[in-house]
N, C-alpha and C positions, 0 to 999 in steps of 0.2 A: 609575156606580161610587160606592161608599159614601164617603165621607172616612174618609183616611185609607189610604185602597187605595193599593197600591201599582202600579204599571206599570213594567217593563222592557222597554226599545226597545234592538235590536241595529242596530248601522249601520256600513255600508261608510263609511270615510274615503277621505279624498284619497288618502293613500297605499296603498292596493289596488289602485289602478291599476299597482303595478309585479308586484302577482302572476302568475305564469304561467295559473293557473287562472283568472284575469278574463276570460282571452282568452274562453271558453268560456261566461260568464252572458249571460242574455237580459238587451235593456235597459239601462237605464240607472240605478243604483242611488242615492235619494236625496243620499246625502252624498258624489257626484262630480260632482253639480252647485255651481254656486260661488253660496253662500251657502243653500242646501237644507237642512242641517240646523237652521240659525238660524230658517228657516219652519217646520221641525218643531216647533223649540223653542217658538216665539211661541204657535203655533196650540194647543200643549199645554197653555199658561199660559191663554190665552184661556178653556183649558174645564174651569181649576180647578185644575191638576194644576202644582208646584213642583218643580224639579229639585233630588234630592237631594246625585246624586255623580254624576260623571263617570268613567269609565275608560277609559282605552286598550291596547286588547289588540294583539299582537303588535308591538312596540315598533321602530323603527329599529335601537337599540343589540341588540336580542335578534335580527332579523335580519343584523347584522352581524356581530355574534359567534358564531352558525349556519352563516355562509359561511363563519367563518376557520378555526370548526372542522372544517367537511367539507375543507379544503384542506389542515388538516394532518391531518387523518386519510389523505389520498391519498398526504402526504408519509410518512408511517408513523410520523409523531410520534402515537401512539394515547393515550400521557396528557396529553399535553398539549391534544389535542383533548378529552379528553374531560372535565379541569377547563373548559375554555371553553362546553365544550357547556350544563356546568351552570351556571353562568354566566349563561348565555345566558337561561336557563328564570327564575332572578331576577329577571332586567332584562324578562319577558314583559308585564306588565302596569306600567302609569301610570296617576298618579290627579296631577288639576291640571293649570298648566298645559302639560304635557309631551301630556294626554292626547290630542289633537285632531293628532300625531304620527305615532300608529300607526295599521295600517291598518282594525283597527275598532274599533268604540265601544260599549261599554255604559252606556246611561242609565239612573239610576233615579229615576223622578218619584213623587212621593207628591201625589194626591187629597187638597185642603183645602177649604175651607169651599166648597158652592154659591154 
């Protein structure tokens, strides 16, 4: 890759594991192993490549405030769920250290000097 390229890596977090849908992946995904992405990360550096930013998508706080809204939407409070729901979509993504939180990640490494 040229310097200056950019790279984006998607990765399962620790907390994926409470997805329903995990039930169901082949494997064993990178960042469910304990300390697997930190080998990602090294081995990226190793071949030139500097971590921009960090993100975490689907956040604790956004799936907690997604449960409370489908509960009161059951309850028939429907505005009250549905300020929460939006809410909810706010608190989706973290950047820092919150990111390593949620249950995935997006890197962006930028390609520097050979």
């Amino acid at each position: 890759m040229a310097e200056g390229a950019n790279l984006l890596v998607i990765t399962s977090q620790s907390l994926a594991r409470i997805l329903p849908e995990r039930q169901g992946w082949q494997g064993q995904p990178l960042g469910l192993y304990p300390g697997g992405l930190r080998q990602l990360s090294r081995a990226l550096k190793k071949s030139g490549f500097r971590l921009e930013r960090r993100y975490g998508l689907h956040t604790p706080l956004s799936i907690g405030l997604n449960f409370l809204s489908g509960r009161l939407d059951r309850l028939r409070q429907k505005a009250l769920a549905d300020r929460i729901y939006f809410a909810a979509r706010l608190h989706y993504r973290s950047q820092g250290l919150t990111a390593p939180l949620a249950t995935l990640g997006l890197w962006h490494f930028r390609k520097g000097r050979g």
